[in-house]
N, C-alpha and C positions, 0 to 999 in steps of 0.2 A: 380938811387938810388934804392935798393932792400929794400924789405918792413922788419921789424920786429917784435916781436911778441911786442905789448904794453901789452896788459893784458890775463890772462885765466881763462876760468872761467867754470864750469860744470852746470854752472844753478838750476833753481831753480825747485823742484818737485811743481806741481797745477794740477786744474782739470778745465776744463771750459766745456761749453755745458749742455749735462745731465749725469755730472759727469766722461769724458770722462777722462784719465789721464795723465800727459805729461809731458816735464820736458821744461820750460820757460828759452831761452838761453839770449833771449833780450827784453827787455819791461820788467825788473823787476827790484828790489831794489838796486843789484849791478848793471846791466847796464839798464839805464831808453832807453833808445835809441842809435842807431848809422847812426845819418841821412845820405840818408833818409830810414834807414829801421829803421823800430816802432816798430819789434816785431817779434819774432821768436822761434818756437814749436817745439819740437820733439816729435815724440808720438811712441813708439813702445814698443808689449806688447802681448805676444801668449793668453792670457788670457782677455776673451772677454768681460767678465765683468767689465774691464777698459775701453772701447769702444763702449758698445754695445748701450748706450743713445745716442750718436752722438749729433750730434749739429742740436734740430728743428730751429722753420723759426724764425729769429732774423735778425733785420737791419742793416744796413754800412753806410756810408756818409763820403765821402773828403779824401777816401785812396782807396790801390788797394790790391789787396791779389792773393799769390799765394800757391796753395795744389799742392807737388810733392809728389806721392806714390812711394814706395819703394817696400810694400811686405800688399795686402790685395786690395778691393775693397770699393770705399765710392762714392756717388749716389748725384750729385748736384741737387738740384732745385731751382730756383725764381720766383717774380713775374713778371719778365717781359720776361716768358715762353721758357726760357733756361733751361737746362737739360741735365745733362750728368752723366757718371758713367767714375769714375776713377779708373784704372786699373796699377797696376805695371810698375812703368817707363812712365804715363800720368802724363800732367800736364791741371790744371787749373786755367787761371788768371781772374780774375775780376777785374773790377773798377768799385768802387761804386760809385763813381762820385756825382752826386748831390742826389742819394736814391737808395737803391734796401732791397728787403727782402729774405734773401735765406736758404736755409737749406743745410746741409752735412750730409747725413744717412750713416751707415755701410750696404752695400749689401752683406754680411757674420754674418752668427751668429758662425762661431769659425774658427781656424786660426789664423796666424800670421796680426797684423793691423801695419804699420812701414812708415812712411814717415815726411813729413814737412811740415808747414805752416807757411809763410814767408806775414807780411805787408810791404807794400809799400808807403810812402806817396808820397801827391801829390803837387805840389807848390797851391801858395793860385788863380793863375790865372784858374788851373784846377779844382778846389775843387767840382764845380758846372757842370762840362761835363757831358755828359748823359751816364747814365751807361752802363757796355759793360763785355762782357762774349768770353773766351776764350779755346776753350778746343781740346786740343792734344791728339792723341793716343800715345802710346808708339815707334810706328813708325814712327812718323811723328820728333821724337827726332832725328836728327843728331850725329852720333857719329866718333869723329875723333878719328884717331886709328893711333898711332907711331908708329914705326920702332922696337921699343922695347916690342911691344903687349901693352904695356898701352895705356887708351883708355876713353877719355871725352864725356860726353854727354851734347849736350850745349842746353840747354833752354831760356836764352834768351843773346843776344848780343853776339858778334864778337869776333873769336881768331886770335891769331895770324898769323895764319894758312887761316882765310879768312871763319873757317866756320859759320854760321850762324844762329840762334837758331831762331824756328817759332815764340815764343812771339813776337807781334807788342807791343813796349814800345814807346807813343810819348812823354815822360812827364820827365822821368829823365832817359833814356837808361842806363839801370845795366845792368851787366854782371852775368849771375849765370849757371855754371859748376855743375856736379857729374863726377868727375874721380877717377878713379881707377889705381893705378901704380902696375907695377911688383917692387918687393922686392929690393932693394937696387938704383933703379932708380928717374931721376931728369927731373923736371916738371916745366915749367917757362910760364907766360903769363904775356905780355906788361898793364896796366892799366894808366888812368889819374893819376896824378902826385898826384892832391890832391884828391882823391878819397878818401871814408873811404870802409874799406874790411874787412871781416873776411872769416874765414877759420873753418868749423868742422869736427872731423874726424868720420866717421861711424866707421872705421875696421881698424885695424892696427895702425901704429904710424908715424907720419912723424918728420924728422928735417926741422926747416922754415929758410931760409935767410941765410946770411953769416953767421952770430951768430951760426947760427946751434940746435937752442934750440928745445928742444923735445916738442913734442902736441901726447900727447896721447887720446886714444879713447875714444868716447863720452865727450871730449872737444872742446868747443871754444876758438880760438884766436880772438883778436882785431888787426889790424895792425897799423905797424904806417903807415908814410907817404911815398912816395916811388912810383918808377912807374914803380916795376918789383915785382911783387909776385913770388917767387922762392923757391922749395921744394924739397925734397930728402925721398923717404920712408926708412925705417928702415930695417931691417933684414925680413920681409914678407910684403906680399903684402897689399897696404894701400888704399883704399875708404876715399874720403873727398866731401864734397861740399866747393865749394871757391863762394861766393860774395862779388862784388864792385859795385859802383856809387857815382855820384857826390854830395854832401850835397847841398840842397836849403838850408837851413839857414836863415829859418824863424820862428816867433815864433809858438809854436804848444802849439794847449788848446784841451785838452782831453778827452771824458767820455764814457766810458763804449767802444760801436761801433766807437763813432763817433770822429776823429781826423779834426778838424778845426785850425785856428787859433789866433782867438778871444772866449774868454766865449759868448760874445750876438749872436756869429754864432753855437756856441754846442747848447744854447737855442732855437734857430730858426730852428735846426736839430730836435732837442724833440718833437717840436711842430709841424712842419710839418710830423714829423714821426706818433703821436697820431692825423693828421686831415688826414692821408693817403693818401700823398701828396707824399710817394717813388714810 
């Protein structure tokens, strides 16, 4: 069964960090979540003064987060002596697992800043794993490349095709693509049946599924249910990111960083976070 569009949505304009600015596509009032992803950033913006606070050192706990740069350079640090700098087409995963405290800087004061930051939750068995740091260069992305010049960059999990993205996910294996199709051409990867997925376009416009319905730029889709994602770009050439994975479907209690599953475990998050137990 091929997937459809359920819902679309452009998201919501915010700021988080120190004033950084972005447009919230998941984790907000229209969609609270779409397990198991919690939450999902776009930030792009040639103007530096939307960016240039970045995100100081601030805690995690019981999720995993992933930063794809698109177009600009941002500087990780934690306390548990990881460090990286992200670069156009890197990626970095984290899991904060049972604590970490990290920061995201801008290593440019002007320029374009353009990418993604995607949460991840964890089931309630992993909530407490030790925290872990993951960082790609841009060549360490795999890029599968068609017959027709379109051409995927797979970050984490498996295409159809066999290739295979460096992220190590042991926890709930997602899939997450950035492809790019040539203008009027058609894009299909196999997914779990009941996976939740969505689709956003950077550039261009696609038609999704039989239905054929339009998703235009700087929108998201929801999909439904279906275990073929299948696309068609429009009259030029279209950029999307596509994710899926499997819903844990558990309950989730929330505040601020920290995604648990009980209130008396976000409590025990606060307090080991102020006895400086991450």
């Amino acid at each position: 069964m091929i997937k459809e569009i359920q819902q679309i949505t452009r998201g919501k304009a915010t700021s988080d960090g120190a004033g950084v600015k972005m447009t919230r596509l998941i984790g907000n009032s229209e969609i609270d979540l779409l397990d198991p992803f919690l939450m999902l950033d776009f930030f792009g913006t040639e103007n530096p003064e939307d960016y240039i606070g970045g995100f100081p050192a601030h805690p995690h706990r019981g999720f995993e987060t992933m930063t794809y740069m698109i177009a600009g350079h941002m500087r990780h640090e934690d306390n548990h002596g990881n460090s990286g700098l992200l670069k156009p087409g890197g990626i970095q995963w984290m899991t904060a697992g049972k604590g970490i405290v990290h920061s995201e800087m801008p290593e440019q004061v002007s320029g374009e800043m353009r990418g993604f930051q995607l949460w991840i939750n964890l089931p309630s068995y992993a909530k407490m794993t030790p925290a872990a740091y993951q960082d790609y260069e841009p060549d360490a992305v795999p890029i599968e490349t068609y017959a027709d010049s379109s051409q995927a960059k797979v970050i984490v999990g498996k295409t159809d095709k066999g290739t295979i993205g460096p992220v190590v996910n042991d926890f709930v294996h997602p899939l997450f693509m950035d492809v790019t199709l040539v203008a009027g051409h058609h894009w299909s990867q196999t997914v779990n049946a009941t996976d939740n997925s969505f689709i956003y376009v950077i550039d261009g416009q696609l038609r999704v599924g039989e239905q054929q319905k339009t998703l235009n730029q700087g929108c998201l889709a929801i999909l439904t249910a279906g275990d073929t994602i299948d696309l068609q770009a429009s009259n030029e050439a279209s950029r999307f990111i596509v994710a899926s994975a499997q819903p844990i479907n558990e309950p989730i209690a929330r505040h601020g960083p920290f995604v648990m599953n009980t209130q008396a475990e976000i409590k025990q998050a606060i307090e080991d976070f102020r006895q400086g137990l991450f």
